[in-house]
Each structure stands twice: as structure tokens, then as C-alpha cells.
C-alpha positions in Angstrom: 104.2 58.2 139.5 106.7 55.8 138.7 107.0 55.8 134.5 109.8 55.3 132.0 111.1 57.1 129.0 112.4 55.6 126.2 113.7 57.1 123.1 112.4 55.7 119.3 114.7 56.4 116.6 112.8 57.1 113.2 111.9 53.5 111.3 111.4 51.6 115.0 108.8 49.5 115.1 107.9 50.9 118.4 106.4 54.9 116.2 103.2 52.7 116.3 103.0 53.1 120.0 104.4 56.6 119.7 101.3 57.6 117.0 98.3 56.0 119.4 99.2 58.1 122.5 96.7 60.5 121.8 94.4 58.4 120.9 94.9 56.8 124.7 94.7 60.3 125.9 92.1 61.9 124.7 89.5 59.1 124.5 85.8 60.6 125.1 86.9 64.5 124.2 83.9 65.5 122.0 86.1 68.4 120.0 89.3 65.9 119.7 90.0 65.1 115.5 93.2 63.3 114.6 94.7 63.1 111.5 94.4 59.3 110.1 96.8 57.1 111.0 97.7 56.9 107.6 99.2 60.7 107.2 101.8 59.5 110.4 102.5 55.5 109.6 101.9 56.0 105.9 99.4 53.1 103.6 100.0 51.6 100.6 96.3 51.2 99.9 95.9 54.6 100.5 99.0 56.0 98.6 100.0 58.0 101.7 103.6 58.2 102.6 103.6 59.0 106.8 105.4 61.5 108.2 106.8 59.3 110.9 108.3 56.5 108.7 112.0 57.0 106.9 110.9 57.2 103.2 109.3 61.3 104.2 110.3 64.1 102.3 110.9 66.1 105.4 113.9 63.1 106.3 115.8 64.5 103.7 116.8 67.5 105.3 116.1 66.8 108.7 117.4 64.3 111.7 114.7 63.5 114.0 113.9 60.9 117.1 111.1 60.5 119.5 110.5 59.9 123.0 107.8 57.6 124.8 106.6 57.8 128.4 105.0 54.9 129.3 104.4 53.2 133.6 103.9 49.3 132.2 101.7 49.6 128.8 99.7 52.6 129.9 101.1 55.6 127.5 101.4 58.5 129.6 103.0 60.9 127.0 105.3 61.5 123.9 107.7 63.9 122.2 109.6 64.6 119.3 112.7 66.1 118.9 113.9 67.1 115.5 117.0 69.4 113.7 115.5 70.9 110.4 118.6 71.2 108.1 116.7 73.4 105.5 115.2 76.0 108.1 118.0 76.2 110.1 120.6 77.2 106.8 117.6 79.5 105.4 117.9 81.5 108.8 121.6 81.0 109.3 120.6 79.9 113.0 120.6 77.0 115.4 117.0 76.3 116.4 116.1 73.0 117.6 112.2 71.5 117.5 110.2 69.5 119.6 106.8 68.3 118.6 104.2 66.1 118.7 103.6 66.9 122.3 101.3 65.0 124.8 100.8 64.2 127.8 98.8 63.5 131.0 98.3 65.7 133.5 101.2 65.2 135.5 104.5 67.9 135.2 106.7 64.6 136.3 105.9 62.9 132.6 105.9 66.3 130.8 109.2 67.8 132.4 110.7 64.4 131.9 110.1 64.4 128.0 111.5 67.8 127.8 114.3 67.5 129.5 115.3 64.7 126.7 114.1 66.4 123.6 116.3 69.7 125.0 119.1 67.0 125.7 119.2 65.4 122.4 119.2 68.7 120.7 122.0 70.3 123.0 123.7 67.4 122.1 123.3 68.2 117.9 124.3 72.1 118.9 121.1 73.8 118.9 120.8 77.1 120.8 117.4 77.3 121.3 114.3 74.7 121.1 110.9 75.7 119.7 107.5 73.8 119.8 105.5 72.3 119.6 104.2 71.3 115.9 104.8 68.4 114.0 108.6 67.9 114.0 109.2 71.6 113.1 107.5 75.1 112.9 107.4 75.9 109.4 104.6 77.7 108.6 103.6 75.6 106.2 103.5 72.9 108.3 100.1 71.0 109.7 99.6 70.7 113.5 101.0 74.1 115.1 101.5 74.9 118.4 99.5 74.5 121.8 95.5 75.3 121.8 95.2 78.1 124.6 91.7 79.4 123.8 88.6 78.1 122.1 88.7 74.3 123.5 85.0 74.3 123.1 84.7 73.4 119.4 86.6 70.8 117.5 89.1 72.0 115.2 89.3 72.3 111.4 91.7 70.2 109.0 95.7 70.2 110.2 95.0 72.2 113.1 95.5 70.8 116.9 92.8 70.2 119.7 94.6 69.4 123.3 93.5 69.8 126.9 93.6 73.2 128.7 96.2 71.8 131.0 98.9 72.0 128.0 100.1 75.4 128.4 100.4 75.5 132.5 103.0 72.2 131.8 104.6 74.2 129.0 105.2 77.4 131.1 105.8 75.5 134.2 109.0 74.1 132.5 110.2 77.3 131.6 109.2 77.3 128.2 107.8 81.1 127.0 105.8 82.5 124.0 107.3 83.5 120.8 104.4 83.7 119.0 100.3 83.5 118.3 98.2 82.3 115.6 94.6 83.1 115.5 92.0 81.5 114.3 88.4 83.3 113.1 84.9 82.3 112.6 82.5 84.0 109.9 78.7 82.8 109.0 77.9 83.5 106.1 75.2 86.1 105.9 73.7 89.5 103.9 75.4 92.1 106.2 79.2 91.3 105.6 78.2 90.4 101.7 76.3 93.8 101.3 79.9 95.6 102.2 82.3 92.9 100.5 80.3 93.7 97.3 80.1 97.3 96.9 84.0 97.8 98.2 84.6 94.8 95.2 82.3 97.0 92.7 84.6 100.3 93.4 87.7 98.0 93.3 86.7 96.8 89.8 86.0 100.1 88.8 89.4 101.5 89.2 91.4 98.9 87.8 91.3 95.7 85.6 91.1 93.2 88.2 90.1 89.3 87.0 89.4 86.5 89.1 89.1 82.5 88.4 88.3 79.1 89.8 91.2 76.6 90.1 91.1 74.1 87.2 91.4 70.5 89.3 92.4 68.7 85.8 95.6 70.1 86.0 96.2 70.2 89.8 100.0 69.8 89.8 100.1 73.0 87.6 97.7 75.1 89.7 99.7 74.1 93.3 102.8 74.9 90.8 101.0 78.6 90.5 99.6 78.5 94.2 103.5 78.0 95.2 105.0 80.6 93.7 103.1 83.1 94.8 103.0 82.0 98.3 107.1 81.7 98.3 106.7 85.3 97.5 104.1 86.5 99.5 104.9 85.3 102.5 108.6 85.5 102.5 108.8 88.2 105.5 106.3 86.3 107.4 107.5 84.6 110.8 108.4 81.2 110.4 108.3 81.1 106.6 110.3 78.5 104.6 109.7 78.0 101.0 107.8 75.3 99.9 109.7 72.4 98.0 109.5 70.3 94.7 108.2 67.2 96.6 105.6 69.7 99.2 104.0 70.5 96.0 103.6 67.7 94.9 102.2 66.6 98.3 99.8 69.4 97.9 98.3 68.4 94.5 97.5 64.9 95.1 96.1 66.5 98.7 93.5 68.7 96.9 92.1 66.6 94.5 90.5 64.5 97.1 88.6 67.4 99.3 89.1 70.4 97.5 86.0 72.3 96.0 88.0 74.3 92.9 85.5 77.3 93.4 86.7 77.8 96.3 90.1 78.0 95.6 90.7 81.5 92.8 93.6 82.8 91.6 93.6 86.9 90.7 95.1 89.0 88.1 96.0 92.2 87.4 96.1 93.5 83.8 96.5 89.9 83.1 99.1 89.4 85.6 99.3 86.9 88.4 98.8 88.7 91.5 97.0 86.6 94.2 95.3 83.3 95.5 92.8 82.5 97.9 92.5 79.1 98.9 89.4 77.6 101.3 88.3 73.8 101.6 85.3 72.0 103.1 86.6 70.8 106.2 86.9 67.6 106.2 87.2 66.9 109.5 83.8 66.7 110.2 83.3 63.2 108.7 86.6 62.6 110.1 86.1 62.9 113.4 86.1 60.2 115.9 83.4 57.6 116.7 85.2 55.9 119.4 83.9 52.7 118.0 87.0 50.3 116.7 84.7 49.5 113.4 83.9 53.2 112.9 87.3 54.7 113.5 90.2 52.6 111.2 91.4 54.7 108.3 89.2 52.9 105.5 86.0 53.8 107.6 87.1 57.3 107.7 88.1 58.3 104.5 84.8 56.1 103.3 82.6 58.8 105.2 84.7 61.5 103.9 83.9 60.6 100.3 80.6 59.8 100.9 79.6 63.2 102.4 82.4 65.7 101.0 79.7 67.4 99.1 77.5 68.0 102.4 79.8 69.4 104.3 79.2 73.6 105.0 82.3 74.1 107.1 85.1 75.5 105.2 89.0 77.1 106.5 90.5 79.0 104.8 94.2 77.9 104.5 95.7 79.8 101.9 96.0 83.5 101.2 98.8 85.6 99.3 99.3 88.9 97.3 102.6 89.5 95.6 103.8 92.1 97.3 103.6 94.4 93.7 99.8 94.3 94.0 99.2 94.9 97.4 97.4 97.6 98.9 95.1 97.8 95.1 92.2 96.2 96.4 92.6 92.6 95.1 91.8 91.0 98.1 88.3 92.8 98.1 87.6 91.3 95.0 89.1 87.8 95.6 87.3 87.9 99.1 83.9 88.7 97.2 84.2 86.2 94.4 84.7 83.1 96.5 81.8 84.1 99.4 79.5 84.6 96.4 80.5 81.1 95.0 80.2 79.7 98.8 77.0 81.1 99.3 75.6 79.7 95.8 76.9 76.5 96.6 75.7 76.4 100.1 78.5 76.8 102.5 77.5 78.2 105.8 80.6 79.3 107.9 84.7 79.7 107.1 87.5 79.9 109.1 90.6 81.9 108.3 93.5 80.2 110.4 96.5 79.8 111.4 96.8 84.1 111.0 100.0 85.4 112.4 98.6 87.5 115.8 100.6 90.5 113.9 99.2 90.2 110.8 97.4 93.3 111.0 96.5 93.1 107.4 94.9 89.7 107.1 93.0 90.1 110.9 91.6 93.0 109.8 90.8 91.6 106.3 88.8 88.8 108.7 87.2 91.2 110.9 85.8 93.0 108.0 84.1 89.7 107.2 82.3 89.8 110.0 84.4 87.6 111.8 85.2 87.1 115.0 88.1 85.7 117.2 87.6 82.5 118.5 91.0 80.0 118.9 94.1 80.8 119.5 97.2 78.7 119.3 100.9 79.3 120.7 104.6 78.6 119.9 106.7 78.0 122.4 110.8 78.6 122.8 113.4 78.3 125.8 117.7 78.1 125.6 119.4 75.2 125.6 
């Protein structure tokens, strides 16, 4: 297959072409949910600032480019490469990025993509390339890594859907696994609850343990709260880089427009902040595609999202942390309780706790307990340069 691959510097006109491919791709795949266009070209209407234009936070400490495959105006695939200032000095290391990643079936197009993301970032003096994600691996960061099981249901907010073929194109360049996320899948129903409650009851017993709803009226402060506890929960976790001023921000303006504040709950201990638990209605279900031009521009999308936010009875669970001071005291029993019982009152059905770190033995355990079970997993990817 004859095809070309041209390289888009960040602010080109040409990211437009670079943000459809998928779209091109994976026209007709029932499971398929992208992100509006909006999160990756940015809207003024919309107040969103995109990832792929200049004005980004994550510009500021990174250097990125992209990479196109195209045979006349057919898009056969894309790339990104990036170097991530602020993760590599917080590791002391080298570690290029590539992201973004799709492709046709067809090694020729893939291979040639990677060899010019692993080009461009020998050429910056990376030792090593990791992908894909967005531009980076953060954990923090939406869109991780390569769907290798579970391609028979869609996927929940800021989490990637691709073909099976993916990994075989990945591998097949020489690219191996350096780590799994998981993803699980809990109804709601009496059996779990029955044994959630009665470990929460003895938790409470023991020790003064309080729990409480975020307060939405003063979101920047309660991301402000959510923040510092994850910066010091998950600060031996793979791939963890603190979150910054402008993140948080980010976050707060995020939540206000999906977020259901029981379902987010902060916990103390003797009055002290020691955990949060964070779950949202999924909103890609109104989200997803329609594959109807009318039905599937930005405005259309976010107009079914308001209009049935309240409906929806998916939720994921995104965020979980205990300061490392109050682990192992049963807080997460209680926190775990509190929200299912608000959930359940409210009418959710099912929640997914994702992207879990495959050795997380704590919070996979934590999920099993739930009644959960395993159902998607995801993979990171990393070769030498």
C-alpha cells in the first residue's frame, strides 16, 4: 500500500485531520466513544481549551509533534510523539511518549509511524519510548494505553476502545509490556451490600471514622482537598506525577458539569482528612456516537448529556486514595459503604473501578470484595531507542 507520512507540528492547521482519524477508522464500531472534538481542538462556546492546540497546560512543560499517514485523502493512521519536561525531571530519566495511536490494519502504516515518533524522540535524547496514551503516561492522564481484553462493551469516560488488531501491530514492532491496568464491573445488589455493611458497622465501632458528600458550591476547594490527598496517596504508585495548579483547576470546572456530589465523599479520622472516593455517572453513554452528521457535532452531544445526566445508572469510579497514615484502619470499608448506599438510593445500577494498577493488590482486592469482577484490561507499552 502505497501511503505517506507527514509530520504536524503543534498549532498546524493540518491537527484537524490528525483528530478525525479515528473517527474515519472506526466508523460502525458499536462500543467505539470518543471524546468531543472540543477536549482535542478546544471551543470557545464551550469554554474548553484542547489538548492539541498551543494555548494547553500540558505545552508548558512539554515539546510535542504529530505524525499523519494518509494514501491521497484516505487517513490510514496517526501518532504522537511527545517529551514531558515535568515527568521526565520528577524521575530523573529520559523517557520519551508516543500517543494518540491508530491505525488500519496494515504493519506498513503502523511500523512507519513508529519508526518517526522513535526518530523524533532519539533525536531530543530519549532512552526509551513509552505508549501509548494521550501525549504522555501520567497516571492522571485520560486515554491510557492499548485495549487488550473486554472489546465487547463500550468504554466509560477517558478510557480507550480500539480494535483487537492494536496489540499484534504493537508487539510485532518490537514494542513490549511494562505495565496493566484493569478495569472491574460491580451491579449493584443485596449480597455485596449485606458484607460492605456489617465490615463498615465493626469499622465504625472501633474508631471515629466520618464520612461526607462533596459540596459542588465550592468545587475549586473540594478538587483543592481531592489533590492533596491524591499527591500523597499515590505518590509510590507507577507512573505517578503530581497534579498541578492549572490540572486542578481543569478538574473543578470538569466536575460541575457531570458530577453527582454524593458520589464523590471525603473521610476523616478523628476529624482528620484521611481519604476520598470519587465515582461519576458515565457520561459516555449520551455521548456516544450516532453516526449521523446532525447527531454527532459537539453541541448535539453535550445537549443529550445535559438532558439525561440524571438518567444515567452507569457510574466509574475514577478516584480513590488513603493517606498513607490511615491505611490499613478500615476507612475504605466505610467510604466503600457510604457511597454504594447513596448509589443505591439514588438509583445507580452498576460501577466500574478503573484504570487499577494490575499490582495493586490492595485496591483489586478492595473490587473483588465488591462483587466485582474483571472485565477490560488495558496495556503500556515501552522499547529502547
Amino acid at each position: 500500500m502505497r501511503f505517506s507520512i507527514e509530520e504536524i507540528p503543534l498549532g498546524d492547521r493540518r491537527i484537524r485531520s490528525f483528530a478525525a482519524v479515528p473517527w474515519r477508522l472506526h466508523r460502525g464500531d458499536p462500543n467505539w466513544t470518543p471524546p468531543l472534538r472540543a477536549e482535542l481542538l478546544g471551543s470557545r462556546l464551550l469554554r474548553i481549551t484542547g489538548l492539541l492546540t498551543p494555548s494547553h497546560p500540558y505545552h508548558r512543560d512539554a515539546e510535542v509533534t504529530h505524525f499523519l499517514a494518509r494514501r491521497g485523502r484516505r487517513l490510514l493512521g496517526r501518532v504522537s510523539a511527545a517529551v514531558n519536561r515535568r515527568f521526565n525531571e520528577y524521575y530523573n530519566d529520559r523517557i520519551g511518549f508516543f500517543g494518540f495511536f491508530e491505525s488500519v490494519d496494515d504493519f506498513g502504516v503502523a511500523g512507519a509511524l513508529f519508526d518517526r515518533a522513535r526518530e523524533w524522540l532519539s533525536e531530543k535524547g530519549m532512552r526509551v519510548m513509552r505508549g501509548p496514551g494521550g501525549y504522555s503516561n501520567a497516571t492522571h492522564e485520560a486515554h491510557q494505553g492499548v485495549l487488550i481484553d473486554g472489546f465487547d462493551t463500550p468504554p466509560t469516560v477517558e478510557l480507550t476502545h480500539n480494535p483487537p488488531y492494536y496489540d499484534g501491530l504493537l508487539a510485532r514492532y518490537g514494542l513490549s509490556k511494562v505495565k496493566d491496568y484493569h478495569a472491574y464491573w460491580i451491579e449493584f445488589d443485596g449480597q455485596p451490600f449485606e458484607r460492605l455493611k456489617s465490615l463498615a458497622d465493626q469499622v465504625r465501632k472501633r474508631r471515629s471514622i466520618e464520612t461526607r458528600p462533596a459540596d459542588l458550591s465550592r468545587a475549586r476547594e473540594e478538587v483543592d482537598l481531592i489533590v492533596s490527598i491524591y499527591n500523597e496517596a499515590w505518590a509510590r504508585n507507577w507512573g505517578f506525577l503530581p497534579l498541578t495548579d492549572s490540572e486542578a483547576a481543569a478538574m473543578a470546572e470538569s466536575l460541575t458539569l457531570v458530577a453527582d456530589p454524593g458520589l464523590i465523599r471525603f473521610a476523616t479520622v478523628d476529624g482528620e482528612l484521611a481519604a476520598v472516593l470519587g465515582a461519576l455517572p458515565d457520561p459516555n453513554v449520551p455521548l456516544r456516537p450516532r453516526w449521523n452528521p446532525l447527531l454527532d457535532n459537539d453541541f448535539a452531544r453535550v445537549a443529550r448529556l445535559l438532558l439525561t445526566r440524571r438518567r444515567i445508572k452507569k457510574t466509574r469510579l475514577m478516584f480513590f486514595g488513603i493517606r498513607p497514615k490511615f491505611r490499613k484502619l478500615g476507612v475504605d470499608a466505610v467510604l466503600f459503604h457510604d457511597v454504594l448506599s447513596y448509589g443505591l438510593s439514588r438509583g445507580y445500577r452498576t460501577c466500574e473501578p478503573s484504570m487499577l494498577l494490575e499490582d495493586n493488590d490492595l485496591i483489586l482486592r478492595a473490587s473483588e470484595f465488591m462483587g466485582g469482577r474483571r472485565y477490560k484490561t488495558w496495556r503500556i507499552y515501552e522499547m529502547s531507542i
